[in-house]
N, C-alpha and C positions, 0 to 999 in steps of 0.2 A: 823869373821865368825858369820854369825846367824843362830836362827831356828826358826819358825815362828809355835804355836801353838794357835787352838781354842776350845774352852770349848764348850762343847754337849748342847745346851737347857740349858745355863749356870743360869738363874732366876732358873727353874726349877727343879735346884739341891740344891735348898736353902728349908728344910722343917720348915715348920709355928710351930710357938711356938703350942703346942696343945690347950691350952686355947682359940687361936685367931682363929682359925680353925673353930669354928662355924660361926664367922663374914663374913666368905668368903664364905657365904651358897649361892647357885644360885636354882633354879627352872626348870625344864624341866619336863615336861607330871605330874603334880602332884606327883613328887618326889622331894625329897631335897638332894641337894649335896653339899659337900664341900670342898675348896681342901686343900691339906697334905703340896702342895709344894707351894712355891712363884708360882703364876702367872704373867706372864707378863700383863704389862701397869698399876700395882701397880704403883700411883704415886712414892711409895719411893725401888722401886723393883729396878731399877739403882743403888742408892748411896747403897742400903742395898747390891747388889753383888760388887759397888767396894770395899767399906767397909771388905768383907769378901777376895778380893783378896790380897787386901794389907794387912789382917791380915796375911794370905796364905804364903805370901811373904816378910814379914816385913824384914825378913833376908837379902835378895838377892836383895829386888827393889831397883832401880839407880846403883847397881855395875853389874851385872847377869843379873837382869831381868827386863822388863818392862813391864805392864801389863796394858791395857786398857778395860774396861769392861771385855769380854770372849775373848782377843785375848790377846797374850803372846808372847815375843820376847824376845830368849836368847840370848846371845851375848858373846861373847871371841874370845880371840887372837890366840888359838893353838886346834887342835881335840882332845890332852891329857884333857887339862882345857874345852874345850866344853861337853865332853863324861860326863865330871866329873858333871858340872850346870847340863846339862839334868837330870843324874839323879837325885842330889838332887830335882830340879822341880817335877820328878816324882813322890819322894819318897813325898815332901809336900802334892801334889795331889791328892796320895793315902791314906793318912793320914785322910785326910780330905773328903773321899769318893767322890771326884769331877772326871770326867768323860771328856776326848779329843772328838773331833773328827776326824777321823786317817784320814778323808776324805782330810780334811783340812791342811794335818802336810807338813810343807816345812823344812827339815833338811839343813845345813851347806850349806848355800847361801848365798853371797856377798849381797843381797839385795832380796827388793820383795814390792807387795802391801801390803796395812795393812789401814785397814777402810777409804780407799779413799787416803792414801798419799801414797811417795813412802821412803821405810826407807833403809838406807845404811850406810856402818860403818860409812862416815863422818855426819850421820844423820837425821832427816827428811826433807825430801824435796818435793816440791809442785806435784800435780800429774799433768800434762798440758791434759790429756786424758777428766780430770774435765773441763777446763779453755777452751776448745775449743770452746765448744759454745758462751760463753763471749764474746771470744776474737772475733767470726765470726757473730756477736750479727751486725744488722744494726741501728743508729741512729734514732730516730722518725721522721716520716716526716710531723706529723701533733700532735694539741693538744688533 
């Protein structure tokens, strides 16, 4: 059984040391602004939230949970032991002031997408929905 969740604006939820907060000054109409939260396309705004999700998580990843950037996949074998992950999940989540997107929540399914592959209890497997064009891709016919 899996449950597929995704984090809200998940850089976003990361707030900047205060000191550094002025380094992230921008300019618009002769004002100065700066921002509070991680912004995205920080070069190190990636490893800085997986960093924090497998701190999140250090408990539970590989046995419970998998977590790839802002997307989350619980996993177990019965609803008793699934009810139970979810909430610890929740409960880390909330701890940590980090934020779902409910838009996003796929509960107690045998599989689904997940950042382009297709994952299922025997695992991930390739998405063909991706490989189609390749695969209908024509040869060159000149240099």
């Amino acid at each position: 059984m899996l449950s597929f969740l995704d984090a809200y604006s998940g850089y976003n939820q990361i707030k900047m040391h205060a000191p550094d907060e002025e380094k992230m000054t921008f300019i618009i109409k002769d004002t100065n602004f700066c921002y509070r939260v991680m912004p995205f396309g920080l070069k190190n705004a990636g490893p800085r939230y997986q960093r924090l999700m497998d701190q999140i998580f250090k408990q539970q990843i590989r046995r419970k949970v998998k977590v790839y950037v802002d997307n989350m996949v619980v996993k177990s074998q019965s609803i008793a032991q699934h009810m139970a992950y979810l909430e610890k999940v929740f409960g880390e989540l909330h701890k940590y002031d980090m934020c779902l997107n409910p838009k996003k929540f796929t509960f107690r399914v045998g599989g689904g997408k997940l950042s382009g592959f297709i994952i299922t209890h025997k695992g991930i497997e390739v998405n063909l929905d991706k490989c189609t064009i390749i695969l209908k891709m024509h040869s060159p016919t000149n240099i």
